[in-house]
C-alpha positions as CSV (number, residue, x, y, z in Angstrom):
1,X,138.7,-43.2,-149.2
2,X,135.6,-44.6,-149.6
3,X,133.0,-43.6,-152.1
4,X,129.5,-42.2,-151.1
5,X,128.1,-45.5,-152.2
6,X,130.4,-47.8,-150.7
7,X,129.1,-45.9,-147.5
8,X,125.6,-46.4,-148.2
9,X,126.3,-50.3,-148.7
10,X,128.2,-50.7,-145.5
11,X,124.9,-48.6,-144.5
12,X,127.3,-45.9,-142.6
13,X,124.9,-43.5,-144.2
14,X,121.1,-43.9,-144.9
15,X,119.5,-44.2,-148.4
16,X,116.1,-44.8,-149.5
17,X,116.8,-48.5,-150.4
18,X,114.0,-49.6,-153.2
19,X,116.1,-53.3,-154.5
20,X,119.1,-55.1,-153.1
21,X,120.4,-58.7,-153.9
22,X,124.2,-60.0,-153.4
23,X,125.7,-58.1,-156.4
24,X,123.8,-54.8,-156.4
25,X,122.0,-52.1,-154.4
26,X,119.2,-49.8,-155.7
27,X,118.4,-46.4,-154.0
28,X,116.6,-43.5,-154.8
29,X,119.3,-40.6,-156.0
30,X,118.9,-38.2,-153.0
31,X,119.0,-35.3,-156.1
32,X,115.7,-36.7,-157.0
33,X,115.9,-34.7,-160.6
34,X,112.6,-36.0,-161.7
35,X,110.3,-38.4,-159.6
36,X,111.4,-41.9,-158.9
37,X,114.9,-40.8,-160.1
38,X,116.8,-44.6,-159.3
39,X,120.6,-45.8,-159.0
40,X,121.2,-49.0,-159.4
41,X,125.3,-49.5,-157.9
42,X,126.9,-52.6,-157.7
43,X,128.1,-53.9,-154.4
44,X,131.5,-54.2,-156.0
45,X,133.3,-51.3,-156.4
46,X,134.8,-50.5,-160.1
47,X,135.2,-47.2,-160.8
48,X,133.9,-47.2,-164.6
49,X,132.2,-49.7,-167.0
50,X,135.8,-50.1,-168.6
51,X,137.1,-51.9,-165.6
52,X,133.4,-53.7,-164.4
53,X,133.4,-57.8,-165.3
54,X,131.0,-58.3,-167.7
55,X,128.5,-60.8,-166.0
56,X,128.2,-58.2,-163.3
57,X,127.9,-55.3,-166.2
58,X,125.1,-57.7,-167.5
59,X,123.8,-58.6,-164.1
60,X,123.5,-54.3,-163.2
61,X,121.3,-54.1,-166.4
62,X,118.9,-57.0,-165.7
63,X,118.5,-55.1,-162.4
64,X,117.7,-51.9,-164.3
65,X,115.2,-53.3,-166.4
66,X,113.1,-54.8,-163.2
67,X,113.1,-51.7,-161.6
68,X,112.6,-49.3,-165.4
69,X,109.4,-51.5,-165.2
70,X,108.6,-51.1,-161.4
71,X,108.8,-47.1,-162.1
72,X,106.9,-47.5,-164.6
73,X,103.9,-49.4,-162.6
74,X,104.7,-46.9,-159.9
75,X,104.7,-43.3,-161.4
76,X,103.5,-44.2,-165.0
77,X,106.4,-41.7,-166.6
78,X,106.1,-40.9,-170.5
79,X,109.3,-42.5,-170.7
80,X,112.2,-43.2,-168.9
81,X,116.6,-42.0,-169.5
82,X,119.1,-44.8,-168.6
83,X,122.4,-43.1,-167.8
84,X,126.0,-43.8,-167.1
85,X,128.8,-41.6,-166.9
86,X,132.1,-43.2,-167.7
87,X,134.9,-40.1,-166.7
88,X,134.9,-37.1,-165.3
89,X,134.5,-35.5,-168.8
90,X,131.5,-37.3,-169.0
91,X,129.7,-36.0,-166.2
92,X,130.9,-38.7,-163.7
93,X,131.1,-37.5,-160.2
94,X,131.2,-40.7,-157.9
95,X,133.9,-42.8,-159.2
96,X,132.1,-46.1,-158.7
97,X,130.0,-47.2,-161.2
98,X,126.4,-46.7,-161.0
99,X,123.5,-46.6,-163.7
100,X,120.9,-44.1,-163.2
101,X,117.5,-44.5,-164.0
102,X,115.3,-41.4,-164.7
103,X,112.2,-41.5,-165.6
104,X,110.5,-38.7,-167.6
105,X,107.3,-36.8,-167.7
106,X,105.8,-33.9,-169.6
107,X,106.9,-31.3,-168.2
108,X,110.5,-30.9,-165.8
109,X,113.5,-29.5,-166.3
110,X,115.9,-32.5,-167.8
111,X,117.8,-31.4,-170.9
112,X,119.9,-33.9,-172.7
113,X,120.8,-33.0,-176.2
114,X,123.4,-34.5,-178.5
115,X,125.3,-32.4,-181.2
116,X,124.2,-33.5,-184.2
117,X,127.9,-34.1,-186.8
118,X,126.5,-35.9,-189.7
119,X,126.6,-32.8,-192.0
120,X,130.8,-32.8,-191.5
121,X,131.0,-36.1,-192.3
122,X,131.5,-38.5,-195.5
123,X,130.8,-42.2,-196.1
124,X,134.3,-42.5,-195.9
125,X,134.6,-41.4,-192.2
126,X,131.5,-43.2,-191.3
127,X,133.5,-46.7,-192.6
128,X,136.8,-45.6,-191.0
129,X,135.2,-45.1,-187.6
130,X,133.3,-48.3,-188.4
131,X,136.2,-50.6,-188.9
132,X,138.4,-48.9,-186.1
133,X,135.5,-50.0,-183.5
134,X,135.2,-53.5,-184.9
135,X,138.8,-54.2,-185.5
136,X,139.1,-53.2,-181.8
137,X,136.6,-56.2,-181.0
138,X,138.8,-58.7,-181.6
């Protein structure tokens, strides 16, 4: 079955289209959570950034950039959220990858908080956690 996205590239559905080339597509998220809210999708469908090829990976966040900036000139936010969601625990609901740009202003309803674990840990889990993510580098 193909993915809400996939639909909008084959344009079987309309989207608000704001920056295409041959690897990506850029459309306004019809959820529009705050003004100028963007996805940037590649063309290619991967599910998750686990599976995406790196040079196209590299290529979506060149594409994110130029258009973070074009917000930026267009709606002059206060600052701006670049989001992925990598698994359904993570919030991901369309299961081809896609970066969403959001740009923030002073006052809107956008609440992203982070649980803050430093106080239950020691140096010693800090360098454990450390090593395991650069021994898995190689």
């Amino acid at each position: 079955m193909k993915s809400i996205f996939t639909r909008i590239i084959e344009r079987e559905i309309p989207a608000y289209i704001v920056y295409e080339d041959e690897k990506v597509i850029a459309f306004l998220d019809i959820s529009q959570a705050t003004k100028g809210h963007t996805l940037v999708v590649p063309k290619e469908a991967y599910p998750n950034l686990f599976e995406m090829p790196e040079e196209l990976a590299s290529h979506v966040m060149n594409v994110s950039i130029k258009l973070a900036k074009a917000i930026k000139k267009a709606f002059n936010p206060l600052g701006l959220n670049l989001l992925n969601n990598n698994g359904e625990i993570a919030g991901q609901s369309v299961f081809h990858f896609h970066m969403h740009l959001i740009p923030r202003y002073e006052n809107n309803d956008i609440h992203i908080r982070f649980t803050n674990h430093m106080d239950e840990l020691n140096q010693e889990e800090y360098k454990k956690r450390a090593e395991q993510i650069t021994s898995a580098l190689s």
